[in-house]
N, CA and C of each residue as an Amber inpcrd file, in Angstrom:
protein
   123
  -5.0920000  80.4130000-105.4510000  -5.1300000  79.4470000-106.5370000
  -5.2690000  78.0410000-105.9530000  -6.2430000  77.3540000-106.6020000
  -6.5000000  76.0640000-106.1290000  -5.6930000  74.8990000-106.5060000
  -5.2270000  74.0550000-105.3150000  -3.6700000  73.2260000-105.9280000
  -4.7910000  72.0540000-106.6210000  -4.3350000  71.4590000-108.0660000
  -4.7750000  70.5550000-108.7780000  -4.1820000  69.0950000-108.1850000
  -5.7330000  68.4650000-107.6430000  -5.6080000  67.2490000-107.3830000
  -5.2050000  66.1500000-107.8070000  -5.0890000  66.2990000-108.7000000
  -4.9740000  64.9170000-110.2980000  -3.4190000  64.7940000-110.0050000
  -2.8160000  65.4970000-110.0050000  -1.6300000  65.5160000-109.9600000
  -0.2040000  64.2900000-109.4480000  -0.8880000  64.0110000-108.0270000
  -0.7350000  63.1860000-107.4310000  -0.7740000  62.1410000-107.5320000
  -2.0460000  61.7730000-107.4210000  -2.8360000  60.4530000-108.2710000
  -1.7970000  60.0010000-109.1490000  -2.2760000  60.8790000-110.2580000
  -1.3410000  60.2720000-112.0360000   0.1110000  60.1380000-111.4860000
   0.7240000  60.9370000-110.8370000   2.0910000  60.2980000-110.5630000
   2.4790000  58.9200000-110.0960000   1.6390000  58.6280000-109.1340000
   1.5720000  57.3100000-108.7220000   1.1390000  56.2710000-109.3590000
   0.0140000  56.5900000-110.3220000  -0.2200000  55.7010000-111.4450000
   0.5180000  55.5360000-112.2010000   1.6860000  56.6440000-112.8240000
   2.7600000  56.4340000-113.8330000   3.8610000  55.5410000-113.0640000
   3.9310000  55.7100000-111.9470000   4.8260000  55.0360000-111.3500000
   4.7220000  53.3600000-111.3300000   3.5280000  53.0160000-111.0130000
   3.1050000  51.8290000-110.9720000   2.8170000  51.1020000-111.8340000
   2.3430000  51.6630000-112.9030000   2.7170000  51.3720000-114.3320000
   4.0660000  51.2610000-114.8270000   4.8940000  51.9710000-114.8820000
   6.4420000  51.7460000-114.9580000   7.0850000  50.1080000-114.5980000
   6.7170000  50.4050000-113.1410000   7.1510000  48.9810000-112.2090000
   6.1990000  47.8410000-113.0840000   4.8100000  47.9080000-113.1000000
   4.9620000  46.3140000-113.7730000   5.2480000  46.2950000-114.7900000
   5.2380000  47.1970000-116.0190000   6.2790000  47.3750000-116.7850000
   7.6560000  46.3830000-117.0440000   8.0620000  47.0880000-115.6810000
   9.6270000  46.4290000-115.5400000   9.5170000  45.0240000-115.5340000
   8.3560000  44.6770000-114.3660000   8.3530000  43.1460000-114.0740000
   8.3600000  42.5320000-115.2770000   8.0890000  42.8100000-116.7280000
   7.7370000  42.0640000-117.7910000   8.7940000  41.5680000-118.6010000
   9.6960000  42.4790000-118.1050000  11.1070000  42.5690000-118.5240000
  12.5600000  41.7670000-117.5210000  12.4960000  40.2330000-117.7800000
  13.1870000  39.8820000-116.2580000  14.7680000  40.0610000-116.5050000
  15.1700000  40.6930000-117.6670000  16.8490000  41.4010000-117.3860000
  16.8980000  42.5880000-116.7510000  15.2820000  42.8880000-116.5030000
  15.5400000  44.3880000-116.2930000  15.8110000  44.3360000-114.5540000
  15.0000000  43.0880000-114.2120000  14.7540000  42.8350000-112.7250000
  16.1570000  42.1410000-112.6940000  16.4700000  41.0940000-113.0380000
  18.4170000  40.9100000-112.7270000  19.1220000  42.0190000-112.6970000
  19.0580000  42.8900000-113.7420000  19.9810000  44.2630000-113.4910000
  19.9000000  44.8860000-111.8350000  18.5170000  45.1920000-112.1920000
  18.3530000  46.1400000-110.5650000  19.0580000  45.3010000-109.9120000
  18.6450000  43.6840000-108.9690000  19.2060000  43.4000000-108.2850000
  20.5450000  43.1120000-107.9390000  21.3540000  42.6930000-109.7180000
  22.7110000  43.1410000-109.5370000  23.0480000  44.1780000-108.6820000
  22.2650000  45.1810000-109.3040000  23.0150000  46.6250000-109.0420000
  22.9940000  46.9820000-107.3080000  21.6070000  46.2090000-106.6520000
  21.5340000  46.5960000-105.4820000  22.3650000  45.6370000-104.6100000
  22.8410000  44.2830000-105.1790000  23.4650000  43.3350000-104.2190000
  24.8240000  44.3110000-103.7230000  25.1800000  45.1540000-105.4160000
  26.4330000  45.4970000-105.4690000  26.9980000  47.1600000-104.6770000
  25.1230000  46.9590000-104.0580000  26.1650000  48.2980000-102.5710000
  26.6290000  47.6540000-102.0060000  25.8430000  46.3000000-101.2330000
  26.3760000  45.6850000-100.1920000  27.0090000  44.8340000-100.0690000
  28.0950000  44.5760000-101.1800000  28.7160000  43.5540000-101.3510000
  30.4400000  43.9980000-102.0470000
């Protein structure tokens, strides 16, 4: 059975879509970085 190529691709496109997504949203980008200051801190 032949593994379907597309697969890949579109994941990474959904992904990247997501992210600027997010960028549009700048509580969404304060959250994350809250959240990440708050391993290392």
């Amino acid at each position: 059975m032949k593994p379907r190529r597309w697969i890949l691709p579109a994941l990474i496109a959904a992904a990247l879509v997501a992210t600027l997504l997010a960028y549009r949203h700048p509580a969404v980008m304060i959250q994350l970085g809250e959240q990440i200051w708050a391993c290392f801190g």
